[in-house]
Every structure is written in C-alpha cells, then in structure tokens.
N, C-alpha and C positions, 0 to 999 in steps of 0.2 A: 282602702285602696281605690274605689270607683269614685269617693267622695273627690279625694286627691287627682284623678285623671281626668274629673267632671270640671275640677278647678283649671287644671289645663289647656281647659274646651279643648282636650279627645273626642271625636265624636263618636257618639250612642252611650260615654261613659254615664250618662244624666239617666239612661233606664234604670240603671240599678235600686234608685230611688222609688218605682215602684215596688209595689204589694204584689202583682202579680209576676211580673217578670221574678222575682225573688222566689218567690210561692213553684215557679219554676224550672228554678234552678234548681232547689231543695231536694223535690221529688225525681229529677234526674241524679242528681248526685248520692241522694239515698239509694235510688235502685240497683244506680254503679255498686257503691259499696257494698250493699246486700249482696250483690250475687258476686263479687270478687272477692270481698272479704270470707264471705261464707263457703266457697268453695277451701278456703285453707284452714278458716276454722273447725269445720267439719272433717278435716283432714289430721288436722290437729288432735281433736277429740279422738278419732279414730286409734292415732298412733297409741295414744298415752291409754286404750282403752276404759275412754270414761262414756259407757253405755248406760242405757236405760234398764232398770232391772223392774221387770213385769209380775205385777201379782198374779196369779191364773186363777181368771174368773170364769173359764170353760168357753170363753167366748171364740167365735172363728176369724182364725188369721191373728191370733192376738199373742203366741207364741213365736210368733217370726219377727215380729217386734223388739223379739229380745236383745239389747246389747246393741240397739240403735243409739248412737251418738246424744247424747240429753245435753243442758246446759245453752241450745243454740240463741236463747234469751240474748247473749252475748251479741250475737250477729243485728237481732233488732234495736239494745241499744245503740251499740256504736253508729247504725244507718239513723237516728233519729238522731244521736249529739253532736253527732259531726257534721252535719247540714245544716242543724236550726244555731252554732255558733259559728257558723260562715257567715249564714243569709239574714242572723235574726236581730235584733234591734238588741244589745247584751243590758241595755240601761231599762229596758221595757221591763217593768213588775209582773208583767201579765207573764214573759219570756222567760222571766227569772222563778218563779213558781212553779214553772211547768219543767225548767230543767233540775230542781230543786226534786218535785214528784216523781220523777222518770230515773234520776239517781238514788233517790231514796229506797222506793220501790223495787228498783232494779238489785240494789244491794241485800235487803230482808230476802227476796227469792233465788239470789246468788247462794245465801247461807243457808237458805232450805234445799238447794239443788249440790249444794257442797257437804251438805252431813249427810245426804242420802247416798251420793258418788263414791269420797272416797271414806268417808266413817263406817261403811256401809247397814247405817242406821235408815230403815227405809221410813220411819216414820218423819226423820228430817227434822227440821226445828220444830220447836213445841206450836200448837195451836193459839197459846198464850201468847207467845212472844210476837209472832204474826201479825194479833190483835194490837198489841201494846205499842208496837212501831205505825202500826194502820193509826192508831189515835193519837200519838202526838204527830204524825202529818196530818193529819185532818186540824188539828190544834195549829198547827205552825200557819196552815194557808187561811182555815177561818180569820185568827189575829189578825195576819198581813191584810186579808180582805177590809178588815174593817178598822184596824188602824191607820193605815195606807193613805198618805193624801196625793197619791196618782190614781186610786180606784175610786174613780166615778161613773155615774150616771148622767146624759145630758136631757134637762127635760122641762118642758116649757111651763113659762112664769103663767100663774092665774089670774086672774083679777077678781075684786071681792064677789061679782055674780058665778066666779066660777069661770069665765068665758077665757080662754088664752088668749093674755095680751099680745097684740102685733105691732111694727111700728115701720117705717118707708124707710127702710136702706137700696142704697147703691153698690151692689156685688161687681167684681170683675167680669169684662166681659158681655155684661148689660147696658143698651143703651140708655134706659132710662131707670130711674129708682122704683120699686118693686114693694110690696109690703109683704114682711115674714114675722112667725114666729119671735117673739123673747125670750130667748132658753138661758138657763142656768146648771152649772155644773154642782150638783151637792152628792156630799157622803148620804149611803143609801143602803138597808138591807133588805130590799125589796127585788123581787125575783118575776117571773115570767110564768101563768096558770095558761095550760095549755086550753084554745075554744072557749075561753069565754072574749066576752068585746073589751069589757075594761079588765086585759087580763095581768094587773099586776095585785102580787101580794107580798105583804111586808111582815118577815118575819116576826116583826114586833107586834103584830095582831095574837099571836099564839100566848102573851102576856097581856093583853088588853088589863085584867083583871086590876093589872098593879096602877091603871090610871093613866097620870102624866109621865111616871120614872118606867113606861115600860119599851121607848125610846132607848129609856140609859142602858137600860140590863138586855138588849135584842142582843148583844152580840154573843150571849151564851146559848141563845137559841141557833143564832146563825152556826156558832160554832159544833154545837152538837148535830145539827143539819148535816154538816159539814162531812163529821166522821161516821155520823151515820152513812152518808152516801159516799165516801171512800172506801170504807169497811164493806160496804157490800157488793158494790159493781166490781172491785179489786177480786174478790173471792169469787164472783159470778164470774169472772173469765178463767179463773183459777180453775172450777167445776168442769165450765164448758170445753178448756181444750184439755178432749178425750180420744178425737179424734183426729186423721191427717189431714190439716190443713181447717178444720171445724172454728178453732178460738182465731187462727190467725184470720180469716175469709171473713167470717164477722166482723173482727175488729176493723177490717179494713173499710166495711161497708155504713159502719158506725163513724168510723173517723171523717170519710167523707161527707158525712152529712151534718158533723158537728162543723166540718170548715166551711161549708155555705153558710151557715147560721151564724159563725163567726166575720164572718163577711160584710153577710149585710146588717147584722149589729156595728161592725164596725165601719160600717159607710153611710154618712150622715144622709145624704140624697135617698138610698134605700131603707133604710131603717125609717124615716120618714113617710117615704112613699107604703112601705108594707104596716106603719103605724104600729110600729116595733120597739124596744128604750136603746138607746143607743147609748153604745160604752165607749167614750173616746181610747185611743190608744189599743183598741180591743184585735184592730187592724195585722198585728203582730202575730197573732196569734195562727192566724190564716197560712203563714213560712211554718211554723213550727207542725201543724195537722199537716203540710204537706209532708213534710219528713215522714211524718207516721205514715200516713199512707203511702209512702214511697216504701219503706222501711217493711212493711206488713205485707205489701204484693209481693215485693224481693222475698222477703222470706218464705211464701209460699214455691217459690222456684222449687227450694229442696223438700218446702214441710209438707207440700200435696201427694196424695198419697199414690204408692207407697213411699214413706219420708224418709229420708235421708237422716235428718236428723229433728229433735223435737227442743220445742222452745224450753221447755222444762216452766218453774217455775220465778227462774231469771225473767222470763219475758210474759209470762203470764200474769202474775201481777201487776209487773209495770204497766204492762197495756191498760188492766182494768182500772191503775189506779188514774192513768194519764187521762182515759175519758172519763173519769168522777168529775177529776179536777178540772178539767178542760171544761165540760157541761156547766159547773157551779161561777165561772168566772164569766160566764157569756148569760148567766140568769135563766141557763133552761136548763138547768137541774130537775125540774120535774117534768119533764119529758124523758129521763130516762127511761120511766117504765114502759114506753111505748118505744123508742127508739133503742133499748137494750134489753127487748122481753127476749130475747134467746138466753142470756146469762140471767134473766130474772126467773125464766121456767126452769131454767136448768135448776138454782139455786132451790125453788119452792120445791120439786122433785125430791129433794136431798132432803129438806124438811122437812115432810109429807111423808114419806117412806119414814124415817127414822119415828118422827110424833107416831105415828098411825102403827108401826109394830112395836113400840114400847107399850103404846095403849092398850091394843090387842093380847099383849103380853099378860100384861097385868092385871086385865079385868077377863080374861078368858085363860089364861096359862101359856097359849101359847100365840108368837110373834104372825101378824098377818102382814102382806105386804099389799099395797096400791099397787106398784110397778113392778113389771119383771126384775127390774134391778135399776137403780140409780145410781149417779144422774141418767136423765130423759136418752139422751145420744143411746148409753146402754140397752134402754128399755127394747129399744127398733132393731138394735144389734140381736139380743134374742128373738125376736120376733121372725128374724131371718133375713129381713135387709140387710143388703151388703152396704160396708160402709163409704162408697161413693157418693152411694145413694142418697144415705141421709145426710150426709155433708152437702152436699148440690142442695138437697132441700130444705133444709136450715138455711145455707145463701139464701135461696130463695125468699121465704120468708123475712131473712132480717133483710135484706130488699122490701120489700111488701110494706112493714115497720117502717123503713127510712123515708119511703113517700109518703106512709100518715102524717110522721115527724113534721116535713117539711109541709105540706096540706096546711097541719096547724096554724102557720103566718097568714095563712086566709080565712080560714074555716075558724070562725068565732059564732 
C-alpha cells in the first residue's frame, strides 16, 4: 500500500521503505495488540475456565496460583505475526524462517498446553514428541540455510599474498572516486567466535579429517548445530518461565540485543566499520525482533506478577525456539551461552540435580541433592526470597549478559 502511494508521490509515503521507521511501527502495533487483545483473551480463558493447575511443591504463594488463566502463549503470538506480516519483507528467507519457527513452535506448545488443560493429563505431550518436532525444525531451517541461494555472506576478495583486493570506484554522492574493498557474495557455513580478532569459524573445520570433501558434507554438521541449539535454548525458556513475568523479562532483554546484532550485520557501513560478516538481506530481520520485543513487554502488562495469566507452554517455546533461530541466521549462535546464561543455568540446574541424585542414589542408596529444588528460580524461592525479588534480579543479570554480548563486537 505505501509502495503504491510512494508511486503517487503522497508525501512521507517513501518512509515506509525504511528498516527503522518499519522496526517502528512493529513494536507499536505489537504492544497495541498485546495489551488489547490480551485483556479478552484473558477474559476468554477465564470464562471457559481453562486455569493453570499447580503441583504443590510447599513453596510460598504458590497455591494462589491456582486456576490462573494458562495458554496466554496465544497473546504472544498473535502480537509477533500480525506485525512482522504488515511491516516485514513476506519474500525475505530470513522473514520466512522465523515466521515458519514461531508457528511451528507455537503449535508443539499449543498441544502440550491443550492435553494438560482440557485432557487434564498434567504431564501433557510426551517429552519425545517435543524433541521430535524440535528436530525436524532444526532439520527444515539448517537445509533452507544451506540450500538457499538468498543466504549469503558478503566478504572480501583476497589476493594471492592474502592482502584484500581494493579498486577506485565512484559511489553516489561522492565527489571524487574513492578506493574500496572487492567483496563477493558466496554460500557459507561459517559462523561468528565470540573475542577472538579473526573470529570466524566454519563448521566444516569440525570434519577437517575428510580432506577436500569436508566442504561437501558441512552441512550435516551445520544441521545438527542447528538442532542442537533449537533443542536446547527452546527447552531453556521452557525451564526458566517459573516465575511472573521471569521467562517473559528475559526474553525481552535477549531479543533486544539480538536486534542490534541484526542491525549492524545487516548494514554494510557498520558491519564494516565494527569488522563484523555481513549478511545481505539480514536487515529484515530487525521488523520482525521488534514485534518480539513489542510482543514480550506487552505481555508482561498481565504476566508481571501477581499474573494475570501465564504464557504456558504456547509461548514458552516459541520464544526459546524464535531466539535459537533468530541467533543462528545472523552467525552469533555461539554467543548464546553468554547472551542466554539465564535459560542456560536454569537448564544445567535441572541436569545437575537429576545427574547428582541419581548418582548419589546408587552409589550411596540414597538420592542427595545440589539445590534446594530445581530449576535455579526454585532454589531462591526456598531460601526465602520472595519472588519479585529474584525476578528483578535475573533481569538484572540477563541485563549484565546482554552488554558482554554486545562488548563482544569490540572486545577481540
């Protein structure tokens, strides 16, 4: 429509054509829905009694809980789908991925929050099936990545010393011609090491062994990369939201720092000047993290505590799987563990306790535990903190995390 009213020289209709004015619009429009949609979906929930049903783990405040509206996942997609297919490029691969992971996702934890609701089977869909939906999406976006001949990398030509060739172009704008870089766009499975100077690495080192054919065969490596970190940061938010407003406050402060990263990946002057890979087309991606984040604050309106209603595991997933995918398409997949150590403690917590009293079990008889109870959120709850508390300081922290993240683009 603004393409069409740009063509009628309407004036200002040619902003639209920006990243940011769009990026804009998103995050206004998602927080509209958030909180207008959510006040009836929550109302909704209410009527038809589809509450949360609480295990009693002795903890305090944790039986008032009961019969709180679940399922509010709902609210978060609709405020991420309906912004990023207004503002978002629908032809962009990058846009097409991510609304692909956010319905995918969304639907697996729709089916875990619907046999829990009204089957009232509290263990919900099997743990297997979870995984099995988690791995062929990590399967479908690996492929696309490395099939894809819109996913590139742009990255400049060598010459036999090594030294990047340059040559005298005349840019717009410029009065006189200029010498630049020769860059070339190629297919690439090559990713982003956080802190070092030359920090890229190419999945296809992890097969060195095979020689010359370990080029051909990267992309099973890529691929299993792939679901390995789908599988896990998906289930890391899964863990973490325990608490009101805990999974959602994080994710919000994770998504914003994945969209400056997408930013200046996708803007050839910064990504240059930060000596960064730059992903053409990656610029899209920037509309869509702002829905999340628009999407993620809005829902805190009801989810902060005491909540209103709980994402359940509709939105839980989604979230975790949307920043896997989100991370792995911009090359800073391995920055998760710094930029997602709240759902990465929480998840080891879970591991730790279960490893540690099985082992205790069996070489002693009986079960010993590391933490008062897991996940971690738990452990503080017995200790007596109220849980404001440790939500504020989880923000905190995954604050603390988001500025190493970013640091990273200097700090080599």
């Amino acid at each position: 429509m603004f393409e069409y009213l740009d063509d009628l020289n309407v004036p200002g209709a040619g902003v639209f054509q920006y990243i940011s004015f769009r990026s804009a619009c998103a995050v206004i429009v998602s927080l509209i829905i958030s909180l207008l949609l959510g006040k009836r979906i929550i109302n909704y929930l209410r009527k038809k009694q589809i509450g949360e049903s609480i295990r009693d783990l002795g903890l305090e405040g944790q039986q008032q809980k009961q019969g709180t509206p679940t399922m509010g996942g709902l609210i978060i997609l609709a405020s991420i789908l309906i912004p990023a297919l207004l503002f978002g490029d629908l032809e962009n691969i990058y846009v097409i991925l991510m609304l692909i992971t956010t319905v995918w996702l969304g639907f697996i934890g729709f089916l875990d929050d619907y046999i829990k609701v009204f089957r009232k089977d509290k263990r919900g869909l099997r743990g297997k099936a979870k995984i099995f939906g988690q791995v062929i999406l990590g399967i479908i976006v690996g492929l696309t990545l490395f099939l894809s001949d819109d996913v590139v990398v742009r990255e400049k030509v060598l010459m036999d010393n090594g030294v990047p060739k340059m040559e005298i172009v005349q840019t717009p704008g410029q009065a006189e011609p200029m010498p630049a870089y020769v860059t070339r766009d190629v297919k690439s499975t090559t990713t982003t090491i956080p802190f070092l100077k030359n920090n890229e690495f190419d999945y296809a080192y992890l097969i060195g062994f095979l020689g010359e054919k370990a080029a051909q065969w990267s992309w099973i490596v890529l691929i299993l990369a792939v679901i390995i970190i789908v599988t896990a940061v998906s289930n890391g938010a899964n863990m973490t939201d325990g608490l009101d407003g805990l999974a959602t406050g994080v994710s919000a402060v994770i998504g914003t720092t994945l969209g400056i990263l997408a930013y200046v990946s996708g803007n050839i002057v910064y990504a240059d000047y930060l000596n960064i890979m730059y992903i053409p087309y990656s610029g899209e991606l920037v509309i869509f993290m702002s829905a999340f984040i628009g999407a993620t604050v809005g829902f805190l309106w009801y989810n902060s505590y005491p909540a209103q209603v709980f994402m359940g595991d509709t939105g839980s997933l989604a979230l975790g799987g949307i920043i896997a995918v989100y991370a792995i398409i911009i090359r800073k997949e391995l920055l998760i563990p710094i930029l997602c150590g709240i759902f990465l403690i929480e998840s080891l917590s879970v591991v730790l306790q279960v490893s540690y009293f099985k082992f205790t079990r069996k070489r002693f008889g009986e079960g010993k535990r590391i933490f008062r109870m897991a996940p971690l959120h738990h452990h503080y709850q017995v200790l007596g903190y109220s849980e404001p508390k440790i939500v504020t300081r989880f923000w905190i922290v995954a604050i603390m995390l988001a500025v190493i993240t970013v640091v990273t683009l200097k700090i080599r």
